[in-house]
C-alpha positions in Angstrom: -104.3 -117.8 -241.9 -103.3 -114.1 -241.9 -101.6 -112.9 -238.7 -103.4 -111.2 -236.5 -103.2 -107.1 -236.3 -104.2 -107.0 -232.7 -107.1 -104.6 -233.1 -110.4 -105.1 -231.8 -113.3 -106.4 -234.0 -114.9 -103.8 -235.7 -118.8 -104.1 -235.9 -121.6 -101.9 -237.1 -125.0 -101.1 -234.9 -127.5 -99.4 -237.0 -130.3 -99.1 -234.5 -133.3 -96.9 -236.0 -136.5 -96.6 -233.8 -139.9 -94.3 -234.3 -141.1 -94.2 -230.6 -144.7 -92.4 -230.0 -144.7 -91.6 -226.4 -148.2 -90.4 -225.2 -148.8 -88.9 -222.1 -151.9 -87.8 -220.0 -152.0 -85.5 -216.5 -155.3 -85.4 -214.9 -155.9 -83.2 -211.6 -159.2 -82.7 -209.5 -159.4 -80.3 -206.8 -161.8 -81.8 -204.0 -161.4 -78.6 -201.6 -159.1 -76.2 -201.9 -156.4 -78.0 -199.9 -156.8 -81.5 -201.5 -156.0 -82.7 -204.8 -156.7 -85.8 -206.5 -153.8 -86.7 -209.6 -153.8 -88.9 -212.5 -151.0 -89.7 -215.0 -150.3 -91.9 -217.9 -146.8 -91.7 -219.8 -145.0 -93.7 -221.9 -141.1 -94.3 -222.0 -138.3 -95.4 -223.9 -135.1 -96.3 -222.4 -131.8 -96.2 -225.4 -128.6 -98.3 -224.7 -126.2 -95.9 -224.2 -122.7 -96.0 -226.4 -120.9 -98.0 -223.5 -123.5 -100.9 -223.3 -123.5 -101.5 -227.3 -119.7 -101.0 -228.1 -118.3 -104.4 -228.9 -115.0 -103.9 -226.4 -114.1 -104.7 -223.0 -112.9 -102.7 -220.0 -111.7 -102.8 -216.6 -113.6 -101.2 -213.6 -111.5 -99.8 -210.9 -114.4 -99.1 -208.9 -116.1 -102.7 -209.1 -113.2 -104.5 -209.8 -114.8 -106.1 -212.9 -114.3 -106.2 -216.2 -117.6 -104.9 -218.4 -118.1 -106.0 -221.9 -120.5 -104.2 -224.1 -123.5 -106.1 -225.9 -124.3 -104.6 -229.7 -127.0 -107.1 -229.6 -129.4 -105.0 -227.1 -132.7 -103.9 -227.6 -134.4 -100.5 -227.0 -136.4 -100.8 -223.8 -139.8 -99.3 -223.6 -142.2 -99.1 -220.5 -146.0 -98.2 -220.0 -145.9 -96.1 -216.7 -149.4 -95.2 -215.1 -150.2 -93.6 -211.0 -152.7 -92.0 -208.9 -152.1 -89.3 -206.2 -153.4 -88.3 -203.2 -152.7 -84.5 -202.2 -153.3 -82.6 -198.8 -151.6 -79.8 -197.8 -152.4 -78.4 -194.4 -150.9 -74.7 -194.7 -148.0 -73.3 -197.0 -145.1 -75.8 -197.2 -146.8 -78.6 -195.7 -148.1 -81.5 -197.5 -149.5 -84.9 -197.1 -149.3 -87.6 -200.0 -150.2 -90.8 -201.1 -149.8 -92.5 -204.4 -149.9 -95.8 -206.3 -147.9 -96.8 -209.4 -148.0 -99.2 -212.2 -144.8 -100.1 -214.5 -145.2 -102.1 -217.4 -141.5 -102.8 -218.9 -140.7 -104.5 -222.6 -137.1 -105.7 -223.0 -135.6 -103.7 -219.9 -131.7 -103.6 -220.2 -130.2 -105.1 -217.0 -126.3 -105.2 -216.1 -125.9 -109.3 -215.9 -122.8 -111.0 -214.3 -121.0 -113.7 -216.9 -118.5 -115.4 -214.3 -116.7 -114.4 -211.3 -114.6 -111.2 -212.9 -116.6 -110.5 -215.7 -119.9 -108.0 -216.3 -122.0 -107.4 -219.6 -125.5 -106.3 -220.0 -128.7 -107.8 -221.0 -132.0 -107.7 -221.7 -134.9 -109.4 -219.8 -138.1 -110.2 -221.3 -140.2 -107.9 -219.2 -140.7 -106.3 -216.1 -143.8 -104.8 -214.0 -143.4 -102.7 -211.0 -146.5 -102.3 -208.2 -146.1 -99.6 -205.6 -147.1 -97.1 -203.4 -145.4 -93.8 -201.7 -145.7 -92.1 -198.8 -144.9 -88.4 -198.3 -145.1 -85.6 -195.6 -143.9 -82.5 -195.1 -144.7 -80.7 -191.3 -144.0 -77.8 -189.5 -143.8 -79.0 -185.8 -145.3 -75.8 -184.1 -148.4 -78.2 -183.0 -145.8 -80.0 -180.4 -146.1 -76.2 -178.9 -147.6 -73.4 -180.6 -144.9 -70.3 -180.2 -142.0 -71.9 -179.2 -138.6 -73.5 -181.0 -140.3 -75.6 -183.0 -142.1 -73.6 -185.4 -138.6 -73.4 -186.6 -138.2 -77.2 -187.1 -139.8 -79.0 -190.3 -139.8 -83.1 -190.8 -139.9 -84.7 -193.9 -140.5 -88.4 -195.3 -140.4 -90.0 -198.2 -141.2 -93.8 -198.2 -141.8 -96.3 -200.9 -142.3 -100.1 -201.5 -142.5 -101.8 -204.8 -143.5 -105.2 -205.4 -141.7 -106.3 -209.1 -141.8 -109.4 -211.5 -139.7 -109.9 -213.9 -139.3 -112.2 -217.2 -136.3 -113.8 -218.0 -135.0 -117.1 -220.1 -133.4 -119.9 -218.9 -130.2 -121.1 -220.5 -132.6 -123.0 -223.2 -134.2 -119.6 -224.1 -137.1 -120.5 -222.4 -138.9 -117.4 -220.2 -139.6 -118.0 -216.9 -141.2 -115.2 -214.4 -139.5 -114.5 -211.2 -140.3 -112.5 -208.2 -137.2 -110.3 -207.9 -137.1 -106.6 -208.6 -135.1 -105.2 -211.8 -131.2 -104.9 -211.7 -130.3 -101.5 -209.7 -133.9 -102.0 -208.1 -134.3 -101.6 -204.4 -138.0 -103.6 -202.6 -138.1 -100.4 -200.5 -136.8 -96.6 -200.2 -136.7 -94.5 -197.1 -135.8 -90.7 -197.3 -136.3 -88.3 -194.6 -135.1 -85.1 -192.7 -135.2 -82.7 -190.0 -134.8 -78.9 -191.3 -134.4 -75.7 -188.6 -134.2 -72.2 -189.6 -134.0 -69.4 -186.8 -136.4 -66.2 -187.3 -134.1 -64.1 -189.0 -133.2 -66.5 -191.4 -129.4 -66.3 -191.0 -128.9 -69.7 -189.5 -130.1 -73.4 -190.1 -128.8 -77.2 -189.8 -130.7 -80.3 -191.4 -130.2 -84.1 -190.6 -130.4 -86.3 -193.2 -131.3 -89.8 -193.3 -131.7 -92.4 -196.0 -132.1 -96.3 -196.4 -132.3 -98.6 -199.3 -133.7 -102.4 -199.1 -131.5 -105.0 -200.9 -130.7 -104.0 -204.1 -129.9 -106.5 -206.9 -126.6 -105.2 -208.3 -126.2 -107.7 -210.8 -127.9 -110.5 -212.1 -126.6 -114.0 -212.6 -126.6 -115.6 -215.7 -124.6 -118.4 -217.4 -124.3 -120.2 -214.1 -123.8 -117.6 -212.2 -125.6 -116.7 -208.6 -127.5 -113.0 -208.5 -125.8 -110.6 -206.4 -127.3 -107.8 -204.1 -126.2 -105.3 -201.9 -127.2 -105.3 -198.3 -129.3 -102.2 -196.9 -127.3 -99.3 -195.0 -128.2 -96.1 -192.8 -126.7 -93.1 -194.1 -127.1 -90.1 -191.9 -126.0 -86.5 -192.9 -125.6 -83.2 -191.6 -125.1 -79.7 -192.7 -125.4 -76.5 -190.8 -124.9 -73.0 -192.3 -124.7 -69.1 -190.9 -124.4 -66.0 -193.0 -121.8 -64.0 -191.5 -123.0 -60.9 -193.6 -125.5 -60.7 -196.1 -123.3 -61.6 -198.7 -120.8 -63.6 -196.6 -121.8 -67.3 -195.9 -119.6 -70.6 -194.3 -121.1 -74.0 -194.1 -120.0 -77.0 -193.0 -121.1 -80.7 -194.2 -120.4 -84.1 -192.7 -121.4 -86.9 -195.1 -122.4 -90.3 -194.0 -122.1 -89.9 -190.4 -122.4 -93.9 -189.8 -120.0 -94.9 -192.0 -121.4 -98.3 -192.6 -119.7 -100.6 -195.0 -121.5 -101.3 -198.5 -121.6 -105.1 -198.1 -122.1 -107.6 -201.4 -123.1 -110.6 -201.2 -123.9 -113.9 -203.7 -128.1 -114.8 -203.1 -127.4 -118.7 -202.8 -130.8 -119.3 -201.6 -134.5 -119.2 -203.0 -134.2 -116.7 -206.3 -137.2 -115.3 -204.6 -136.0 -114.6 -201.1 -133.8 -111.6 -201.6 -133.3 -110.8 -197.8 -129.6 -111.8 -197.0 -129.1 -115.0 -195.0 -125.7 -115.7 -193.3 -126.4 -119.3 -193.0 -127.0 -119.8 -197.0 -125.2 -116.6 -198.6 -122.0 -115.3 -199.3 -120.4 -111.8 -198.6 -118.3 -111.1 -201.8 -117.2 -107.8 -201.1 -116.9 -104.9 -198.2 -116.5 -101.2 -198.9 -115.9 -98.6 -196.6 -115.8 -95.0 -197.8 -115.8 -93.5 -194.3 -117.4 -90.0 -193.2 -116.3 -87.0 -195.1 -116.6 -83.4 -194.0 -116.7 -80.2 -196.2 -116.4 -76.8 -195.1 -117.1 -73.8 -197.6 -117.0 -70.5 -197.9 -119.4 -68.2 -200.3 -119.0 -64.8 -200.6 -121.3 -62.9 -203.0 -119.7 -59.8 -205.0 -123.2 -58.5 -206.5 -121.5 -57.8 -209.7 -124.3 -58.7 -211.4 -127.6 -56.8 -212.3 
């Protein structure tokens, strides 16, 4: 037996793939301040360089380390929605929408064992879900006063997934949890002022994720997801001149802790339960403020 050299095995990926993506738009104006849309597209989704390379590294951010998989598959997914469109007046709008995603080999980051993260790919995947959207001026709480300066936004979304994956005989098996990285539900939304001359404005930001499945358990191992947090941020501005401009930005005003935990219970309850899951892992990043300064030259014509 020949000594080893203490390089890493050497393996070749030749991955070559003819993808025909089609795609259709469709949009029907029913008044002059309503539209109905229509989409069909599809999509293809690569493995990058760092989830085929046959090599291992260590994560100083997740405290894992990832291994690569030269065995993965393209991913490809059939993606279709309809859209609802009112807009009241100019920069206002009122949305609803429903989606369809249709996923063929989707590449998931998988857990191996307790310190150890590779990726994967499940069977398939479909996504069902709608989103909300609204953009308004709030001069109708009083016509002429402060808050024709104030707009409120929203952006909401729930999605309802099923995915295919195979047991440790290679059998597939559907279950009803959403893809790796995949939050149930998404909440966005914000409060925007500007004064009349335009010289001054603040916004407050605030955004909430459901439980998101960070990784997915395989080989014996549990499926573990990140809990939901509030994030709330702020950022107010003044131009000093008309060139001259200092802003100030506080990020993540709560400072809640990213919690992980282990989903001991029912694969298909994803909520976290103190009674039957674990927490893994606490993060605190804190709030962080930025002040900046911008001064235009007008050099440029």
């Amino acid at each position: 037996m020949q000594p080893s050299t203490g390089r890493p095995r050497e393996k070749e990926v030749n991955l070559d793939n003819t993808d025909i993506l089609p795609s259709a738009n469709l949009t029907y104006n029913l008044t002059e301040k309503i539209n109905l849309r229509a989409s069909f597209f599809d999509a293809v989704n690569r493995p990058e360089f760092r989830e085929l390379a046959d090599f291992r590294y260590f994560d100083y951010q997740s405290n894992y380390t990832i291994i690569g998989n030269p065995l993965l598959r393209r991913s490809t997914s059939n993606n279709a929605d309809i859209r609802f469109e009112y807009f009241p007046s100019g920069g206002e709008v009122l949305s609803v929408s429903g989606f369809y995603k249709k996923f063929v080999d989707p590449i998931e980051q998988i857990q191996l064992d307790n310190d150890q993260l590779s990726y994967q790919n499940a069977v398939s995947a479909k996504d069902i879900g709608v989103e909300f959207e609204l953009r308004k001026n709030l001069n109708f709480i009083s016509d002429g006063s402060i808050f024709k300066n104030f707009t409120f936004y929203v952006n909401a979304s729930y999605i309802n997934a099923k995915v295919t994956l195979r047991d440790i005989n290679n059998q597939p098996y559907s279950a009803s949890t959403p893809l790796q990285g995949q939050s149930p539900y998404l909440i966005n939304s914000g409060l925007y002022y500007t004064n009349n001359k335009g010289d001054f404005s603040f916004n407050v930001l605030y955004n909430r994720i459901g439980e998101r499945l960070k990784y997915r358990g395989v080989q014996g191992s549990v499926d573990t997801y990140e809990k939901p947090r509030d994030v709330i941020d702020f950022q107010i501005s003044k131009k000093l001149t008309t060139r001259a401009e200092l802003k100030l930005t506080l990020s993540d005003l709560l400072a809640q802790t990213s919690a992980y935990y282990f989903n001991y219970g029912n694969a298909n309850r994803t909520v976290y339960n103190a009674g039957e899951d674990k927490i893994i892992q606490n993060r605190y990043t804190g709030t962080s403020a930025v002040l900046s300064f911008r001064y235009n030259f007008g050099l440029a014509k």
